[in-house]
C-alpha positions, 0 to 999 in steps of 0.5 A: 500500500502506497504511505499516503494511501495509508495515512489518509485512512489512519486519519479518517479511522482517527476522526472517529469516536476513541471507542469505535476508532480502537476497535475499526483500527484493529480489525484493519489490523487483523485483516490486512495489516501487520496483525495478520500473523502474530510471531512474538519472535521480534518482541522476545528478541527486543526483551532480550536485548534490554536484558542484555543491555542492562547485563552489559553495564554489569546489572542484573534482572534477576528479582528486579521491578520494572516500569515499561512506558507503551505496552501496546498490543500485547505483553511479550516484553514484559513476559520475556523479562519475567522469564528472565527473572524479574519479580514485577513489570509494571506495564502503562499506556495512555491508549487501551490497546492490549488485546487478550486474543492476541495475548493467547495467540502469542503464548500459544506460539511459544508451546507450539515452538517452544525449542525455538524459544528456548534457544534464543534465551541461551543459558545466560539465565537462572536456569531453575527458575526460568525453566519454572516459569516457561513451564507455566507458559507451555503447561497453558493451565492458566487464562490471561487474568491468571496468567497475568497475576502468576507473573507479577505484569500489571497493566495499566491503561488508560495512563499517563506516564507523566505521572505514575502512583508509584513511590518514590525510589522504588523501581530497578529499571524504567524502559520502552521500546519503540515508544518515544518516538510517538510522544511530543517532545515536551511530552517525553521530558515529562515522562523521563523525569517521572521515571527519575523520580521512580528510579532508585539511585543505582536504577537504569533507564533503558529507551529504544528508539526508532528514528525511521520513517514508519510509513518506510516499514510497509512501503519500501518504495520511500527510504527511512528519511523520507518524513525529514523533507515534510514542514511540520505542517505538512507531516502532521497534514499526513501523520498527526493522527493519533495511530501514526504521529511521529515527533521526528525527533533525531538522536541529538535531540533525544539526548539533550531531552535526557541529559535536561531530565538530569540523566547521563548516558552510560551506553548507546547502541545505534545502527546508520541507515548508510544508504539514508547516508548517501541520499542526502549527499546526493542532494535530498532536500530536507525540511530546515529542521533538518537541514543543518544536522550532520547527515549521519545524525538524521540518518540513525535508524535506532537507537537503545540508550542506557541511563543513569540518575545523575 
């Protein structure tokens, strides 16, 4: 599907009431879009690798409390981080997304592939326990609610992760994935300082974000850079819906938000888009926020930034 085509019917499903708007957008989802086949295999691979960003910086998981910021669709970050061996995952979001048929469709995966899984967690892990907790998953004797309860996920939504009823130093590691990308700016300072305030004094923040283009991700005729020759007007003509906003933001603004929320950055893990590169050289224009970056700045695809308290 050409992006414009997709973002005129985001915009028009968004015009609709929230309620309504949820569940058409949904439906799309499940019959022609990305919710078709559900492969939790990418969302394992994204919980692993916060796992192992946190171990990189000589932190464990292991009886640790997290705060995710954007579940989503489904739980799989928080479920690979309690196999891992967190004791509890609180889980927020400002739109009521979960979706328990989705939820089941995952975990059935898991058994129905379950030596598969197994391999991507290695033996890295408290191996008693994990084998503990994955037997809950492929024994399936629990429903969503149980399931849930049995390990320590609690969902939140709707909720603003600008303010949280949790205490005051109370939290190991404060993540998202995938999320900050579709808040405002002033929005995720917010946020951040909200997690500061969680955060205990040894605790971790660890973000993932996608810089690219996400109408780039289903229609590979436009390269990851192509929303930075829009106005800001004109994108949000185009994607300032509630299903595809994007703040555009690249990595050296994201980094001044943390480092102004009083955080330090201990490690980053970017990958360049080196054919984003060699676009610009060749003379794409940019809108004027843009303009003036060094090229490999506007060209980050992602990035998973690790962070302290300062």
């Amino acid at each position: 599907m050409h992006w414009k085509t997709k973002a005129l019917i985001q915009n028009l499903l968004s015009i609709l009431p929230s309620q309504i708007s949820y569940e058409v957008y949904y439906k799309v989802q499940r019959i022609c879009g990305g919710l078709r086949r559900v492969n939790p295999i990418i969302g394992i691979k994204d919980g692993i690798t916060i796992v192992r960003c946190i171990e990189g910086v000589e932190k464990s998981v292991d009886d640790k409390v997290f705060v995710e910021v954007g579940t989503g669709r489904t739980i799989i970050i928080p479920i690979t981080l309690w196999l891992c061996g967190a004791s509890r995952i609180i889980t927020v979001d400002l739109n009521p997304y979960l979706k328990n048929e989705l939820i089941q469709e995952e975990l059935n995966f898991i058994r129905c592939n379950k030596d598969a899984v197994l391999k991507m967690f290695g033996n890295s892990v408290n191996q008693k326990q994990f084998n503990e907790r994955f037997d809950t998953i492929v024994r399936g004797k629990l429903d969503i609610n149980g399931f849930m309860k049995e390990s320590q996920i609690e969902y939140i939504a709707p909720s603003d992760a600008r303010k949280l009823h949790v205490c005051d130093k109370t939290i190991d590691y404060h993540i998202s994935n995938n999320v900050f990308e579709h808040v405002p700016l002033e929005v995720m300072s917010q946020i951040l300082s909200e997690g500061k305030r969680m955060l205990k004094d040894d605790g971790l923040m660890v973000h993932r974000i996608d810089f690219s283009d996400h109408f780039s991700h289903s229609d590979h005729r436009i390269p990851t850079i192509n929303f930075l020759q829009y106005s800001e007007e004109q994108w949000l003509r185009y994607a300032g819906n509630r299903y595809m906003y994007h703040n555009r933001a690249r990595i050296d603004e994201f980094e001044e938000i943390m480092e102004n929320a009083g955080l330090k950055i201990i490690d980053k893990k970017l990958e360049i888009d080196q054919n984003a590169v060699r676009l610009i050289k060749s003379g794409l224009k940019l809108d004027k926020r843009f303009a003036g970056k060094p090229d490999e700045i506007n060209s980050v695809l992602n990035d998973l930034v690790v962070a302290t308290k300062v």
